[in-house]
N, CA, C and O atoms as CSV, one atom per row, in Angstrom:
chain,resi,resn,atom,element,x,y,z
A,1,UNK,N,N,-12.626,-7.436,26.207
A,1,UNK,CA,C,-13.964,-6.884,26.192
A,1,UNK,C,C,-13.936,-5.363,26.349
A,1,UNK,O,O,-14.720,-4.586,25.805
A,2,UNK,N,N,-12.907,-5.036,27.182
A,2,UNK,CA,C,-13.245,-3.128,27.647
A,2,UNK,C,C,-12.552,-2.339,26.382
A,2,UNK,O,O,-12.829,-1.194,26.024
A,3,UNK,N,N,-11.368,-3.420,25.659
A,3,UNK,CA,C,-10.907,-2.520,24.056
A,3,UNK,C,C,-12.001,-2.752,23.515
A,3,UNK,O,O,-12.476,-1.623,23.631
A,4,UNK,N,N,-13.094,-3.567,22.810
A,4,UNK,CA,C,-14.071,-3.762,22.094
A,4,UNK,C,C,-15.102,-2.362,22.672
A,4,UNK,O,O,-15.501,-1.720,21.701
A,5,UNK,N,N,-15.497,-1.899,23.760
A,5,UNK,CA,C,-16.195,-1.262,24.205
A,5,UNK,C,C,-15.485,0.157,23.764
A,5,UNK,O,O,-16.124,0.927,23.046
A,6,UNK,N,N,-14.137,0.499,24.209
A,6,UNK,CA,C,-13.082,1.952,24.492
A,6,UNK,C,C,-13.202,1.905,22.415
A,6,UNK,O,O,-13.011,2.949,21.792
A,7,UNK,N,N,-13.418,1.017,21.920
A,7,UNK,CA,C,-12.995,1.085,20.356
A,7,UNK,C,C,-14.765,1.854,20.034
A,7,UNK,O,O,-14.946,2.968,19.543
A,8,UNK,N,N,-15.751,0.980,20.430
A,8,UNK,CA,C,-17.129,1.687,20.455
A,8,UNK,C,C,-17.455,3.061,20.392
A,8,UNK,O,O,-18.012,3.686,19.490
A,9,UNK,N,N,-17.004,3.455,21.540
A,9,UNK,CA,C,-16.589,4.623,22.415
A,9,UNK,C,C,-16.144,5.699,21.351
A,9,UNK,O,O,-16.784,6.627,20.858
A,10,UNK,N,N,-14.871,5.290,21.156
A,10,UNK,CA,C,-14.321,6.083,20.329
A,10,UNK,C,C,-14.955,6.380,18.412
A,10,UNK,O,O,-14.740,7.336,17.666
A,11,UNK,N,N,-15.581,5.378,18.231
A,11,UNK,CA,C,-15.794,5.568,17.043
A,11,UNK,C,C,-17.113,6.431,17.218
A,11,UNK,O,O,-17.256,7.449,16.540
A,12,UNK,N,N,-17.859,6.115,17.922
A,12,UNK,CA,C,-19.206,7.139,18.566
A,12,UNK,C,C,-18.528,8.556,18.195
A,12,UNK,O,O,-19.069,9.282,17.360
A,13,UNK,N,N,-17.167,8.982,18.924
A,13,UNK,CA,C,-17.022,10.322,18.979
A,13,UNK,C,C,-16.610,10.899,17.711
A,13,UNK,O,O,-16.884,11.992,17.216
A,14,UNK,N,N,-15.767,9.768,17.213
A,14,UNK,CA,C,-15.267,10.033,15.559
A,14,UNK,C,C,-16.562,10.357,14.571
A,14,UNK,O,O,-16.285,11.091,13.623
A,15,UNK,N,N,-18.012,9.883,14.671
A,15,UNK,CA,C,-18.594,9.425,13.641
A,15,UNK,C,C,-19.094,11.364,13.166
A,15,UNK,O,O,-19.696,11.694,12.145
A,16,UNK,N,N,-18.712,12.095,14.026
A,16,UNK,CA,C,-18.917,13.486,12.628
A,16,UNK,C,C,-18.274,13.513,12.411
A,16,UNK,O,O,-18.514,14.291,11.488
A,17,UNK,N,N,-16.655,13.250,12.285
A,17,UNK,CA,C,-15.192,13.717,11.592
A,17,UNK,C,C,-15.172,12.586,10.757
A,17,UNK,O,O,-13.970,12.322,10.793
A,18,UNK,N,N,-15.677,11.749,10.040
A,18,UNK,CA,C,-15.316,10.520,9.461
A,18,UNK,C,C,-15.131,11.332,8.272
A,18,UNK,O,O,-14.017,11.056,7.829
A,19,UNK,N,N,-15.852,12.435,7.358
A,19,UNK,CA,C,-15.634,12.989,6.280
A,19,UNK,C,C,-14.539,13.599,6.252
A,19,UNK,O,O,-13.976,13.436,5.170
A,20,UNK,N,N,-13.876,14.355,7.096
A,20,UNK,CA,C,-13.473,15.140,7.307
A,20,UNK,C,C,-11.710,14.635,7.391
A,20,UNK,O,O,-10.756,15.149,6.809
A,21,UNK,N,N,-11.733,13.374,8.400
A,21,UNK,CA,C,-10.357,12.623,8.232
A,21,UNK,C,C,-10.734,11.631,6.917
A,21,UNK,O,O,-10.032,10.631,6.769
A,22,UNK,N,N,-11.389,11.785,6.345
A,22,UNK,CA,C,-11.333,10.818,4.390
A,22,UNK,C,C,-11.128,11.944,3.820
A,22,UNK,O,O,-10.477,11.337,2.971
A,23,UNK,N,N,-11.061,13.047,3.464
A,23,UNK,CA,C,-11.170,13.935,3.031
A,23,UNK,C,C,-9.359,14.144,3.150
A,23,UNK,O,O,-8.660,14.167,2.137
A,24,UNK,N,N,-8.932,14.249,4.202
A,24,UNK,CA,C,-7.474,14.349,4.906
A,24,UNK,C,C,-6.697,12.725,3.991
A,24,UNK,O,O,-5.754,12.668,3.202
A,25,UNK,N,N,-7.167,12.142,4.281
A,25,UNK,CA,C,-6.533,10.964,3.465
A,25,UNK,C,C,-6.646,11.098,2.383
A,25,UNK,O,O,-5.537,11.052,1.850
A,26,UNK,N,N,-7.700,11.304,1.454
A,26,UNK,CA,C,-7.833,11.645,0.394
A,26,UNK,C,C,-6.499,12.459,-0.497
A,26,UNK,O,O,-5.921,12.212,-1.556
A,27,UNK,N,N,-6.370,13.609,0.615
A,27,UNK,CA,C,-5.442,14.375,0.097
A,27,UNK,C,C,-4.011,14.138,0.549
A,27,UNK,O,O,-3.232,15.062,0.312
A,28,UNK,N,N,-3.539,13.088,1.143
A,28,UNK,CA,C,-2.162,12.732,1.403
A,28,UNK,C,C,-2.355,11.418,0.176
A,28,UNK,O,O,-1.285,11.356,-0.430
A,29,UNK,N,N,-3.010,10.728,-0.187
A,29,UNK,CA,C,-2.973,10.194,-1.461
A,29,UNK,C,C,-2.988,10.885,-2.732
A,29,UNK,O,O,-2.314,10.499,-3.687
A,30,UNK,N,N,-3.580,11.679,-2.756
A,30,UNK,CA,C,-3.645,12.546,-4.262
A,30,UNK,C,C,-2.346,13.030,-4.295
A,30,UNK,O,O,-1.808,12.796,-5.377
A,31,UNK,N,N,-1.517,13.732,-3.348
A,31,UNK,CA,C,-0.669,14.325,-3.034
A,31,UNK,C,C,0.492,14.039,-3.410
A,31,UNK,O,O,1.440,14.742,-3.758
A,32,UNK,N,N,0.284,12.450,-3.271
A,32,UNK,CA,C,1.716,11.613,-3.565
A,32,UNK,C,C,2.349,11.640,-2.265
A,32,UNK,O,O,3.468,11.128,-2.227
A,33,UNK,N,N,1.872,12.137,-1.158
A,33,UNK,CA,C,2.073,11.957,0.536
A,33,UNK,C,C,2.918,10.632,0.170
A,33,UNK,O,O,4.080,10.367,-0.134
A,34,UNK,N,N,1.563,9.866,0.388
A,34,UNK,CA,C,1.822,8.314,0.899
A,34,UNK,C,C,0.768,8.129,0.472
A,34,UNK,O,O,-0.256,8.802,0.588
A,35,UNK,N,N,1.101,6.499,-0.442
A,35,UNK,CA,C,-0.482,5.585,-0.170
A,35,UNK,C,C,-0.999,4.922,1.321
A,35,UNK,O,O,-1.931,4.120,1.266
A,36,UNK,N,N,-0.538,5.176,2.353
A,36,UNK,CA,C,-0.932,4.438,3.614
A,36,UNK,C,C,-0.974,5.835,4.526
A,36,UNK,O,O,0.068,6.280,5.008
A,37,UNK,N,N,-1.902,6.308,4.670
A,37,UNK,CA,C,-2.625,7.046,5.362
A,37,UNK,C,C,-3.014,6.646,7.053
A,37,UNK,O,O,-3.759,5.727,7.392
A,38,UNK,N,N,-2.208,7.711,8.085
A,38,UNK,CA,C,-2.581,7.086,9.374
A,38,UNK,C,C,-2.938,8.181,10.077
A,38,UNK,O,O,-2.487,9.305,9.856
A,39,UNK,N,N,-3.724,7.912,10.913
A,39,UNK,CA,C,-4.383,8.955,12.033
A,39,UNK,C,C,-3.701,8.277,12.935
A,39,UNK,O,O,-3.451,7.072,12.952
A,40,UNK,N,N,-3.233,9.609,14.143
A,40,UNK,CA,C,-3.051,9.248,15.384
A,40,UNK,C,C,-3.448,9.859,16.552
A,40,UNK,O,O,-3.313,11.060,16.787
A,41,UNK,N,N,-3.962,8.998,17.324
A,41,UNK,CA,C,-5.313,9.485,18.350
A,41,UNK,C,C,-4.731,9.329,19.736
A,41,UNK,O,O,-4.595,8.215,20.244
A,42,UNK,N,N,-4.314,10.689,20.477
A,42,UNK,CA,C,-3.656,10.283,21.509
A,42,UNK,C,C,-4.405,11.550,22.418
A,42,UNK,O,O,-4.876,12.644,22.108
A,43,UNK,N,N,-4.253,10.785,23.722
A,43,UNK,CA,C,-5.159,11.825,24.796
A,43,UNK,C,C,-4.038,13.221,25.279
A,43,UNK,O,O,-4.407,14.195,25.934
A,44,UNK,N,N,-2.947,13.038,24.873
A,44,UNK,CA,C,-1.649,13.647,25.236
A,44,UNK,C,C,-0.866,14.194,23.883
A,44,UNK,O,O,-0.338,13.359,23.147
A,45,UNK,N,N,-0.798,15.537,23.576
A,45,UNK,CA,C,0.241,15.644,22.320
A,45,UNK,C,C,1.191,15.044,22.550
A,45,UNK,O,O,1.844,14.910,23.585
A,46,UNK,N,N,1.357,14.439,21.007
A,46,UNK,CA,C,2.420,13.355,20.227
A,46,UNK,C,C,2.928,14.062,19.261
A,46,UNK,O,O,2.217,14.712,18.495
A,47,UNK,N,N,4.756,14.002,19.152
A,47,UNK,CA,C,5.377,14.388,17.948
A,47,UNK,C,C,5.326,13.569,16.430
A,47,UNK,O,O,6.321,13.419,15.721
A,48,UNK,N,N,4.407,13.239,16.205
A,48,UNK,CA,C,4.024,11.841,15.008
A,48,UNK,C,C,2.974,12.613,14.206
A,48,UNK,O,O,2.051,13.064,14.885
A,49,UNK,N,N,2.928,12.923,12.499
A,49,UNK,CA,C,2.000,13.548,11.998
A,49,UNK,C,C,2.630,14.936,11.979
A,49,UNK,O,O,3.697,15.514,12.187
A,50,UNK,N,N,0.912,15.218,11.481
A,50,UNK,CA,C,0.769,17.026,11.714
A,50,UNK,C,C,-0.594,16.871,12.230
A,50,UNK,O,O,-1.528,16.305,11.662
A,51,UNK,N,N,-0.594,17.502,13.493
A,51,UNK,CA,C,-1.502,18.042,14.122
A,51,UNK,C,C,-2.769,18.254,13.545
A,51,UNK,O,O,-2.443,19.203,12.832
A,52,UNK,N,N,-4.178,18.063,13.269
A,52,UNK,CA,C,-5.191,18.727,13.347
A,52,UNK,C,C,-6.190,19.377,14.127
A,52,UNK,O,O,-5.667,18.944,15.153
A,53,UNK,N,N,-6.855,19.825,14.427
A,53,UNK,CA,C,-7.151,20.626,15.065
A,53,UNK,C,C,-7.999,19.518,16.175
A,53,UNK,O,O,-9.056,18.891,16.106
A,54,UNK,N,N,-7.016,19.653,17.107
A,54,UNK,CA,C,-7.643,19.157,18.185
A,54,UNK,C,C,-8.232,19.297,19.224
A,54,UNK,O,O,-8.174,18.725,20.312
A,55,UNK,N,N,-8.953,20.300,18.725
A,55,UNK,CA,C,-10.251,20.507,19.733
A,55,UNK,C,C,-11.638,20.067,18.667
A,55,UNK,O,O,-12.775,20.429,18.971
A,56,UNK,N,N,-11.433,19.463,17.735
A,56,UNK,CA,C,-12.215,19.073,16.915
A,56,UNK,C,C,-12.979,17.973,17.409
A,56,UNK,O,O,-14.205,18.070,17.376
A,57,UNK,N,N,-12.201,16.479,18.066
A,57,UNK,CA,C,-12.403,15.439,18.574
A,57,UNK,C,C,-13.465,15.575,20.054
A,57,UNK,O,O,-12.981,15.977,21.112
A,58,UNK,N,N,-14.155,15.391,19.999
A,58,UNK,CA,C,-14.758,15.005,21.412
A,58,UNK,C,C,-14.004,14.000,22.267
A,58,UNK,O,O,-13.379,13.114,21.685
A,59,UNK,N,N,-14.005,14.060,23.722
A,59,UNK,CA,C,-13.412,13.232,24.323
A,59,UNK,C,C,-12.092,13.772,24.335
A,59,UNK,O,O,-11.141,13.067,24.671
A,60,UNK,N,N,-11.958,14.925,24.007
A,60,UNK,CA,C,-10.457,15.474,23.848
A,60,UNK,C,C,-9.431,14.503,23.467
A,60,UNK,O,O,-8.412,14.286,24.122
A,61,UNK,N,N,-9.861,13.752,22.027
A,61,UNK,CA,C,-8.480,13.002,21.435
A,61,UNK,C,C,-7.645,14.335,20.475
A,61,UNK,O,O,-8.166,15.054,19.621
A,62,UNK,N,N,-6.423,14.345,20.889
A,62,UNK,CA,C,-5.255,14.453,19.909
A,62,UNK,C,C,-5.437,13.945,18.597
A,62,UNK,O,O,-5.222,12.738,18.479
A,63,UNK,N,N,-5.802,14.605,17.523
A,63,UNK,CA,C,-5.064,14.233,16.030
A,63,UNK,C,C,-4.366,14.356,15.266
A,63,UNK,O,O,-4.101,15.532,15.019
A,64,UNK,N,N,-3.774,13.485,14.581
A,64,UNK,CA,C,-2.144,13.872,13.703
A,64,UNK,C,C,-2.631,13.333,12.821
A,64,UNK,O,O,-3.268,12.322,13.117
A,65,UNK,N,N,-2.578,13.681,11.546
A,65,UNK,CA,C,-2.190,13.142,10.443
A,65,UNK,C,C,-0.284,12.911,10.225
A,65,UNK,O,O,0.716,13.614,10.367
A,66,UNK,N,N,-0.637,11.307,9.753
A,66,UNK,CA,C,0.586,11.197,9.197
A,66,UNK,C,C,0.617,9.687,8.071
A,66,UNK,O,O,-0.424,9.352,7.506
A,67,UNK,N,N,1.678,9.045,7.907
A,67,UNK,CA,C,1.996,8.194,6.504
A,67,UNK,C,C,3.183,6.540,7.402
A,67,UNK,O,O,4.184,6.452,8.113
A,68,UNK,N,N,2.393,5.784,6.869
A,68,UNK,CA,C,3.835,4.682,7.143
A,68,UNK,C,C,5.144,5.046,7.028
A,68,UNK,O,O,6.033,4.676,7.796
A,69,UNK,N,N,5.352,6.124,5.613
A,69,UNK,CA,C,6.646,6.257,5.499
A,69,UNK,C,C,6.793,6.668,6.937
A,69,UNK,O,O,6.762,5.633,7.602
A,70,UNK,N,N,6.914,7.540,7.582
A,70,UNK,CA,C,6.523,8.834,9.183
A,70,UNK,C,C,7.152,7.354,9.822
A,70,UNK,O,O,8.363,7.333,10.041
A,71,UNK,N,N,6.413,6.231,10.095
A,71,UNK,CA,C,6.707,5.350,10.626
A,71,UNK,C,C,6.862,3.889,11.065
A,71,UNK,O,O,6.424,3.041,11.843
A,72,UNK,N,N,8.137,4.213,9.669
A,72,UNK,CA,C,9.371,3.910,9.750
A,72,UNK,C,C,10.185,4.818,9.907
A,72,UNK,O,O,10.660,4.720,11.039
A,73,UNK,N,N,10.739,5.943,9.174
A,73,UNK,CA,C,11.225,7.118,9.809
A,73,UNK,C,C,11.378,6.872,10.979
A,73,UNK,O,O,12.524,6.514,11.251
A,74,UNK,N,N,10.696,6.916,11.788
A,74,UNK,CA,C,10.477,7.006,13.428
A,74,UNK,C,C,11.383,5.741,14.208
A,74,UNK,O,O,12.198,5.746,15.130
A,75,UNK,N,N,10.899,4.857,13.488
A,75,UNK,CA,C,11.236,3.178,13.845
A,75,UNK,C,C,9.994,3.040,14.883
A,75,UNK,O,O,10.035,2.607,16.035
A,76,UNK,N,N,8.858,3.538,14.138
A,76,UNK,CA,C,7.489,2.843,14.979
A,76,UNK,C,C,6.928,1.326,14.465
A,76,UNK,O,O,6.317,0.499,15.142
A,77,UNK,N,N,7.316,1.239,13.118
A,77,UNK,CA,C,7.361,-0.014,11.656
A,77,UNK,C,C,8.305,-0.222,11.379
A,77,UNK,O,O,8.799,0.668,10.687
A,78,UNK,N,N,9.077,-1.245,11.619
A,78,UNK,CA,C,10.741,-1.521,11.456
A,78,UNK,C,C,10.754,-1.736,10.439
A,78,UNK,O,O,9.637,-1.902,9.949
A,79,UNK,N,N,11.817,-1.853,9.604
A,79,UNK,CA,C,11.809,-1.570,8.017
A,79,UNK,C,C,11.632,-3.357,7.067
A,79,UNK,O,O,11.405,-3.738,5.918
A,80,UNK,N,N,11.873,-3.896,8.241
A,80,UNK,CA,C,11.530,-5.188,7.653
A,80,UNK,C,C,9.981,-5.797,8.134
A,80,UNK,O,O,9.571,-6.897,7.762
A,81,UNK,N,N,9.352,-5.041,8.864
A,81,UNK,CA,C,7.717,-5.288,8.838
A,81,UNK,C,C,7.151,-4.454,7.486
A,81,UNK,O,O,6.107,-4.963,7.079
A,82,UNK,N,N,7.459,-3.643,6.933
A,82,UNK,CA,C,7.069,-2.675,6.318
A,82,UNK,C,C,5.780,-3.695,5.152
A,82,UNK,O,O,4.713,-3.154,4.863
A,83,UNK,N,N,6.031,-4.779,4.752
A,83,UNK,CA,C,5.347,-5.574,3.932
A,83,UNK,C,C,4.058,-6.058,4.547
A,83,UNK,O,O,2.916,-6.148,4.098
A,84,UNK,N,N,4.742,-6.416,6.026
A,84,UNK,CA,C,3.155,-7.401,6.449
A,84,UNK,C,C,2.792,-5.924,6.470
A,84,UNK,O,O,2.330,-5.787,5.338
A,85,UNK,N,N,2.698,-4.452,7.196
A,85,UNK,CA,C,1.910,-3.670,7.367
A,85,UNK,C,C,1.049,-3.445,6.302
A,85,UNK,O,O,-0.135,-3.150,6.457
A,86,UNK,N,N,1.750,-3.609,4.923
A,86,UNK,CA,C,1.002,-3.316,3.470
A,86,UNK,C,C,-0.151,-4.395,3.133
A,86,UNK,O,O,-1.051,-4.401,2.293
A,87,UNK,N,N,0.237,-5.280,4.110
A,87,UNK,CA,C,-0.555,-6.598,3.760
A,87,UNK,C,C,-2.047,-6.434,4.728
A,87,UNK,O,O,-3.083,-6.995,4.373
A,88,UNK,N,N,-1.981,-5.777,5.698
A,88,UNK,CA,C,-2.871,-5.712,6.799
A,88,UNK,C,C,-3.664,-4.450,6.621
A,88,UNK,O,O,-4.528,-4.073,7.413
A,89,UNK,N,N,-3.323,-3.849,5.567
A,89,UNK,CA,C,-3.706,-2.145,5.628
A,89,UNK,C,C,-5.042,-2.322,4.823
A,89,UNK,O,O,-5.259,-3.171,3.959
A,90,UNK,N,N,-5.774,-1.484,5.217
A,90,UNK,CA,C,-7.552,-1.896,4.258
A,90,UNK,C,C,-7.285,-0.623,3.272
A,90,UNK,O,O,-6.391,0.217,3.373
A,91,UNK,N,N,-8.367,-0.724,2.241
A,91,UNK,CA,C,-8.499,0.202,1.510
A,91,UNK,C,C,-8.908,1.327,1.847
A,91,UNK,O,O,-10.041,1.404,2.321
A,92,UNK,N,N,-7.835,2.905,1.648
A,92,UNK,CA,C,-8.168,3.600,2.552
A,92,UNK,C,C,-9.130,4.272,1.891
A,92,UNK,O,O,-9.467,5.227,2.590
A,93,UNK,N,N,-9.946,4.224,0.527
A,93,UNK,CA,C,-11.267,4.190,0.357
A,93,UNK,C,C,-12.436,4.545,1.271
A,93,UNK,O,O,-13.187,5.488,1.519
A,94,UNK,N,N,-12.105,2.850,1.766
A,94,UNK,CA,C,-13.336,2.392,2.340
A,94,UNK,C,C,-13.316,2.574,4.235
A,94,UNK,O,O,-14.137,2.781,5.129
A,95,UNK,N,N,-11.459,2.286,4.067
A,95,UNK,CA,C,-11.435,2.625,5.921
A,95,UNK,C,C,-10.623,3.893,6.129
A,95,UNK,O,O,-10.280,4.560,5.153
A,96,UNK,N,N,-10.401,4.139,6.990
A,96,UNK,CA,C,-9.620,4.815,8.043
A,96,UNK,C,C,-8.454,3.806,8.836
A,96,UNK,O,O,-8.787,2.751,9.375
A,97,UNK,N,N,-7.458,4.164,8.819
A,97,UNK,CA,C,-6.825,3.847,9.395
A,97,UNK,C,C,-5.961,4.880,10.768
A,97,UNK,O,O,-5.383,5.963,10.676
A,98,UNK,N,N,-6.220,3.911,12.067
A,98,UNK,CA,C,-5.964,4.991,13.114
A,98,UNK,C,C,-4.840,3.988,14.023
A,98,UNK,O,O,-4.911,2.767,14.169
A,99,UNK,N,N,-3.985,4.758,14.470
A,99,UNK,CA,C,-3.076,4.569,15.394
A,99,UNK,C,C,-3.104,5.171,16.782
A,99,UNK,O,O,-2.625,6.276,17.040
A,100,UNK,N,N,-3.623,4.470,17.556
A,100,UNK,CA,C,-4.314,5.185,19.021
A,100,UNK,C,C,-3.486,4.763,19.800
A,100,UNK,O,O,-3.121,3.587,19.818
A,101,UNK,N,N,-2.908,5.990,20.845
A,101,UNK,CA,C,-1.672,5.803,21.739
A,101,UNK,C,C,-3.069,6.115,23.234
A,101,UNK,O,O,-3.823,7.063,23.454
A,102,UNK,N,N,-2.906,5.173,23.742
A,102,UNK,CA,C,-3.472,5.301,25.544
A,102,UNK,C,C,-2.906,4.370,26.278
A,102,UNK,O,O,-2.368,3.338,25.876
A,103,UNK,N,N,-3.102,4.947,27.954
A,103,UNK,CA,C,-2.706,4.412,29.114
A,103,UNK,C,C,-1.867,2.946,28.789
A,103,UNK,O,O,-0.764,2.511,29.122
A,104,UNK,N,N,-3.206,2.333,27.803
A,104,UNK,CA,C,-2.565,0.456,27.607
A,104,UNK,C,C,-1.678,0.591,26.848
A,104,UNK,O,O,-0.813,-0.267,27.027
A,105,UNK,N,N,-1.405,1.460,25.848
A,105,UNK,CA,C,-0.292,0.807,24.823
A,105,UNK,C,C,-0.817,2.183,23.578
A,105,UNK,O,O,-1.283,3.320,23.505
A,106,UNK,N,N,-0.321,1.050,22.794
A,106,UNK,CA,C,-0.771,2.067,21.300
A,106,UNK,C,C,-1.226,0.525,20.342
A,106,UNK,O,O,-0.627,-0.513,20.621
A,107,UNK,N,N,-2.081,0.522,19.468
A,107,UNK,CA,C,-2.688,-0.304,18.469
A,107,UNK,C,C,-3.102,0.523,17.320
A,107,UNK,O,O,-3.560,1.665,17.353
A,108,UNK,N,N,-2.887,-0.182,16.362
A,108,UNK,CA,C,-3.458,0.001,15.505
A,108,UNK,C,C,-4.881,-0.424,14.845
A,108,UNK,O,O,-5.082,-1.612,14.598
A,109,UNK,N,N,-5.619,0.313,14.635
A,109,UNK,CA,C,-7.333,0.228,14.040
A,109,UNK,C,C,-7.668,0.329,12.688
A,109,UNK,O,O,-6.779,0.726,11.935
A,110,UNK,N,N,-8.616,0.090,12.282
A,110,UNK,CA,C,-8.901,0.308,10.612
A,110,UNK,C,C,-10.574,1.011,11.510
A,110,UNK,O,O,-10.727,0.899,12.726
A,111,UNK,N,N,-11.750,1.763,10.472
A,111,UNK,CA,C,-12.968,1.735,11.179
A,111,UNK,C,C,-13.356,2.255,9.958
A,111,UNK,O,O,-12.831,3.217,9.396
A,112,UNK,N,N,-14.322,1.571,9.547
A,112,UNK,CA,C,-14.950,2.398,8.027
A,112,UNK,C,C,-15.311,3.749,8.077
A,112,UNK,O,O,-15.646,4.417,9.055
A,113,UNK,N,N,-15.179,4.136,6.660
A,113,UNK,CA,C,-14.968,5.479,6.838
A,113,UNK,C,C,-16.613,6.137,6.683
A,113,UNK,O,O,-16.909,7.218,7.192
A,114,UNK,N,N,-17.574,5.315,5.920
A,114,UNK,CA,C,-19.105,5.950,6.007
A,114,UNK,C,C,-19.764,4.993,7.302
A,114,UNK,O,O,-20.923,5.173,7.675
């Protein structure tokens, strides 16, 4: 119940940057980046991504842009999950995809992007 609420929470603070990180995905797809586009939302700088400007976020979240390839690289996606992740990933179209590191852990989120 309190992730369903902390996920609330957070998307509340996201909902003026939603253009702004589609816009960011947008351009790591056009790019030939990566087709799997990930945000990572951490209350603490993280070496994962590239940084955006994080004083942007309310609630003082950390943002990185970064790509599945990034992690596996890392060994955050072991190279033999790499499929189900492709299988679970929404259209980054329509979502966002975010990787949020706090106190509990780290999870992964999808949250539409309008």
């Amino acid at each position: 119940m309190q992730k369903e609420q902390d996920l609330k929470t957070l998307e509340e603070e996201l909902k003026h940057y939603k253009t702004l990180l589609g816009t960011v995905a947008d351009t790591i797809i056009e790019q030939d980046v990566s087709s799997y586009p990930v945000f990572v939302l951490s209350r603490d700088a993280i070496e994962i991504g590239i940084p955006l400007n994080t004083e942007m976020i309310e609630g003082s979240w950390s943002v990185n842009a970064s790509s599945l390839e990034e992690f596996v690289a890392k060994q955050l996606v072991l190279p033999d999950k790499v499929d189900d992740f492709k299988t679970v990933y929404k259209d980054p179209a329509v979502f966002l995809c975010l990787f949020i590191v706090d106190k509990s852990g780290a999870t992964f989120v999808f949250i539409p992007r309008y």
